[in-house]
C-alpha positions as CSV (number, residue, x, y, z in Angstrom):
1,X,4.9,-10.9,-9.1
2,X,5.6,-11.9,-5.3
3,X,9.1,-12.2,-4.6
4,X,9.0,-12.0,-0.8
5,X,7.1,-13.5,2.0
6,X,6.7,-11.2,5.0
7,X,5.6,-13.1,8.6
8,X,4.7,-12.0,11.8
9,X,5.6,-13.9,14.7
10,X,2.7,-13.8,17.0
11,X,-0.1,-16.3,16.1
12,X,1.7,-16.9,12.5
13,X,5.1,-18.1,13.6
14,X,4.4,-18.3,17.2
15,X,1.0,-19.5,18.7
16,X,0.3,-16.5,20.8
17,X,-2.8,-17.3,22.2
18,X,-3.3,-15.3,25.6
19,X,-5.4,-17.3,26.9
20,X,-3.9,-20.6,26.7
21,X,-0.5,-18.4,28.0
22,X,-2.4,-17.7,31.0
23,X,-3.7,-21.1,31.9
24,X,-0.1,-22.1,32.3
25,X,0.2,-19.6,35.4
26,X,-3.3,-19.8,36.7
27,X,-6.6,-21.3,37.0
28,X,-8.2,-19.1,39.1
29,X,-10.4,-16.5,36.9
30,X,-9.9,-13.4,38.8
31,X,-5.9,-13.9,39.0
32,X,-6.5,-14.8,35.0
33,X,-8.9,-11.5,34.6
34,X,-5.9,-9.1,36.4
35,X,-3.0,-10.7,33.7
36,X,-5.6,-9.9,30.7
37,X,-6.2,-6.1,32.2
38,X,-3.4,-5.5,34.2
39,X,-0.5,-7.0,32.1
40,X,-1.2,-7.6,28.9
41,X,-3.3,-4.2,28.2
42,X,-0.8,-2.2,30.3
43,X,1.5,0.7,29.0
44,X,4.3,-1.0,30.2
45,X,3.4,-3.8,27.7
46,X,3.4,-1.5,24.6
47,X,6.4,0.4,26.1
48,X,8.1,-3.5,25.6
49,X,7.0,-3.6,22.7
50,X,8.8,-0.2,21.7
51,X,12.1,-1.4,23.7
52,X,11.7,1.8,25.9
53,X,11.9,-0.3,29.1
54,X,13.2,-3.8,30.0
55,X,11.0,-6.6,31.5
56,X,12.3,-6.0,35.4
57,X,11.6,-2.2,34.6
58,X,8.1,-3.5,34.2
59,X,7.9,-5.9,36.5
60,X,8.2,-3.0,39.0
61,X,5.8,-0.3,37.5
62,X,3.2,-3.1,37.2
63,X,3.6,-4.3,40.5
64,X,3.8,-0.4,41.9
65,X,0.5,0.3,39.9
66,X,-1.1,-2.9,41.4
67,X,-2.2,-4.7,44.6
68,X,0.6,-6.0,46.3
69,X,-1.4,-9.5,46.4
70,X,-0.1,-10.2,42.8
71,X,3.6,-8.7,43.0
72,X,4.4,-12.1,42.7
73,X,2.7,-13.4,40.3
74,X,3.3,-10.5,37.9
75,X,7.1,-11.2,38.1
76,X,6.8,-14.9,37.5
77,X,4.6,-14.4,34.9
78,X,6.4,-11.3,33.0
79,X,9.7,-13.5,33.7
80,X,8.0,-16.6,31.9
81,X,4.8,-16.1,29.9
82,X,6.7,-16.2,26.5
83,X,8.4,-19.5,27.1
84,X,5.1,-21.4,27.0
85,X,4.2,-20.1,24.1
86,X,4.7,-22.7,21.1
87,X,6.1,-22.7,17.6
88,X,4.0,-23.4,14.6
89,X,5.7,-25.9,13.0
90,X,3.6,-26.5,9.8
91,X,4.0,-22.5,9.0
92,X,7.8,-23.1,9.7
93,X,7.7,-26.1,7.2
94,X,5.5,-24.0,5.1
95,X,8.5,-21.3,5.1
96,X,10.9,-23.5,4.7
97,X,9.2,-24.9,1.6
98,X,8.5,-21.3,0.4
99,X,12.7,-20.6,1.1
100,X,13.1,-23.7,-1.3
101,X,10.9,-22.6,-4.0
102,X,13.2,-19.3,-4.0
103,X,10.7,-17.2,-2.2
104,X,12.7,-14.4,0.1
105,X,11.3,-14.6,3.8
106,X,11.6,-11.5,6.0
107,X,9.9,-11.1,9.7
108,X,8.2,-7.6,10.5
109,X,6.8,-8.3,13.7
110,X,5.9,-6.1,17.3
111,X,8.0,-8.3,20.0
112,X,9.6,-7.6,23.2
113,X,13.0,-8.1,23.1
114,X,13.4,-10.7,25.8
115,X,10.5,-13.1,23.7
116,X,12.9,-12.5,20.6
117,X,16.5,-13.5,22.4
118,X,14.4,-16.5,23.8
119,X,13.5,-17.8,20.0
120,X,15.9,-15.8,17.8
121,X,18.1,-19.4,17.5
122,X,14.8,-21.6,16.3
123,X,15.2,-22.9,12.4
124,X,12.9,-20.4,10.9
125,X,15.1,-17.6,11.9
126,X,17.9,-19.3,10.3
127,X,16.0,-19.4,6.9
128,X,15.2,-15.3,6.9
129,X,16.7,-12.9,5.0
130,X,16.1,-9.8,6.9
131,X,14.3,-9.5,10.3
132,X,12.5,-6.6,12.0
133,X,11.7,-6.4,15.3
134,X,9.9,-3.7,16.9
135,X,11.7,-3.6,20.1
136,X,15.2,-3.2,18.2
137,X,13.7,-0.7,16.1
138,X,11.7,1.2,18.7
139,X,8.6,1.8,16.3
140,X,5.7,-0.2,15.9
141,X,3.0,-1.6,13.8
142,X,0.9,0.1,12.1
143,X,3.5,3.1,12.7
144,X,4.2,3.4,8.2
145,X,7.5,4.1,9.2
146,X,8.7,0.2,10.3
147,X,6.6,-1.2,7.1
148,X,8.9,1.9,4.9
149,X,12.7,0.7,7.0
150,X,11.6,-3.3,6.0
151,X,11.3,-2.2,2.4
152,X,14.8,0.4,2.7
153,X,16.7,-2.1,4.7
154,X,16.3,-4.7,2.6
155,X,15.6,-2.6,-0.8
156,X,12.2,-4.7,-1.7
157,X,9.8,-3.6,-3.8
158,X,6.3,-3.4,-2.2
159,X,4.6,-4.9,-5.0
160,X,6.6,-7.9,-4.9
161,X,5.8,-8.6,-1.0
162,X,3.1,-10.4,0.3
163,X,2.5,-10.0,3.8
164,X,0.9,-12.2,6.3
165,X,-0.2,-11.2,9.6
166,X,-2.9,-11.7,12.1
167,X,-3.4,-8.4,12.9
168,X,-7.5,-8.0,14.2
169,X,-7.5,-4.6,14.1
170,X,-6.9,-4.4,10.8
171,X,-4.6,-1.0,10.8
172,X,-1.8,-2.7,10.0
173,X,-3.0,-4.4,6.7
174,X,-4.2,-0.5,6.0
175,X,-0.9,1.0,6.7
176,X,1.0,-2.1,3.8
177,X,-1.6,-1.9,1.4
178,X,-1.0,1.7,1.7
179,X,2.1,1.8,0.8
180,X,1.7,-1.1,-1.5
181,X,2.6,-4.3,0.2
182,X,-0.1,-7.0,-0.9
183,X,-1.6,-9.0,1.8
184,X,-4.7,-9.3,4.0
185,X,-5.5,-10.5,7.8
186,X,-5.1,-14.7,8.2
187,X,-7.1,-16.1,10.9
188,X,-4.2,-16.3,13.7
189,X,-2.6,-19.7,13.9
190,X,-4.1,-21.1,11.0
191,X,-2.0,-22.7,8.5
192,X,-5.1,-23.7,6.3
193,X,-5.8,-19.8,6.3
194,X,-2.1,-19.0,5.4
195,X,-2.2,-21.5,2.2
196,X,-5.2,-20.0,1.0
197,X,-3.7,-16.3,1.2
198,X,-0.5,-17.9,-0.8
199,X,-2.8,-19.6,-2.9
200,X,-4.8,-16.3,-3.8
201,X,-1.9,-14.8,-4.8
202,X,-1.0,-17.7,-6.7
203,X,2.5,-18.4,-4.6
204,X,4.4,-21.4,-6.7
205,X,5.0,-24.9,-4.9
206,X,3.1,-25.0,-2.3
């Protein structure tokens, strides 16, 4: 029986869609090409992830890396691309109703620490019950170990979590089911996809 709803943040929580992100910095397609390959698939970006470095720490390797050309537009962007980003607000009503109908709600989600002091005072986070953030924890999904501290922090069984997750590589869904955490991918920002996961797993009051 489910007893606990686990969310990720990005496209669950918060719509993190990279290209919409980018579109608030740029409309030229090369400068929106170098964010995509330069930023957002650059070590420094996992590293952030990890909370190994801090955002002006990769501000600086980026830009050192990089043409000079976009030295500015790499610290305006690292500096603001995660306050554009907006909330879901039907999955946060949809948590809040879970929260109501006695459903524990934990977050187990890979976020730079500066994205999770921007939002860590929205509503949702004040319904949670336990919260794990990869920067704090410096581990990452789908690393078995941050699935294995949720579960020993919080001393849930896996059985009784469901956990839901956008994940499109699928290795983290491999990692819970693993270690027997029920859940599958949702299609990112899609509440209708999220009420048909609860729904399979026949979540009460929804």
């Amino acid at each position: 029986m489910i007893k606990n709803i686990i969310f990720d943040l990005g496209n669950v929580i918060i719509n993190y869609n990279q290209d919409k992100i980018i579109s608030n910095f740029t409309d030229n397609k090369v400068e929106a090409q170098f964010i995509k390959e330069k930023i957002f698939n650059s070590p420094e970006w996992k590293l952030l992830d990890l909370g190994e470095i801090t955002n002006d720490e990769a501000i600086k390797e980026i830009q050192k890396r990089n043409d000079k050309k976009y030295s500015d537009l790499i610290k305006i962007f690292l500096h603001k691309w995660y306050k554009v980003q907006p909330i879901n607000k039907d999955v946060v009503k949809l948590a809040k109703k879970l929260k109501s109908n006695n459903y524990n709600i934990y977050v187990l989600s890979n976020l730079h620490q500066e994205t999770y002091e921007y939002f860590k005072n929205i509503d949702f986070f004040g319904i949670c019950d336990g919260i794990i953030i990869s920067a704090n924890e410096k581990m990452k999904k789908p690393d078995e170990r941050i699935f294995k501290l949720l579960l020993e922090r919080y001393n849930l069984k896996p059985e009784e979590c469901l956990f839901i997750d956008d994940d499109d590589t699928t290795k983290s869904y491999v990692t819970a089911n693993k270690i027997g955490i029920c859940g599958r991918k949702v299609i990112p920002n899609s509440y209708e996809n999220i009420i048909k996961l609860l729904n399979e797993y026949e979540i009460a009051g929804i």
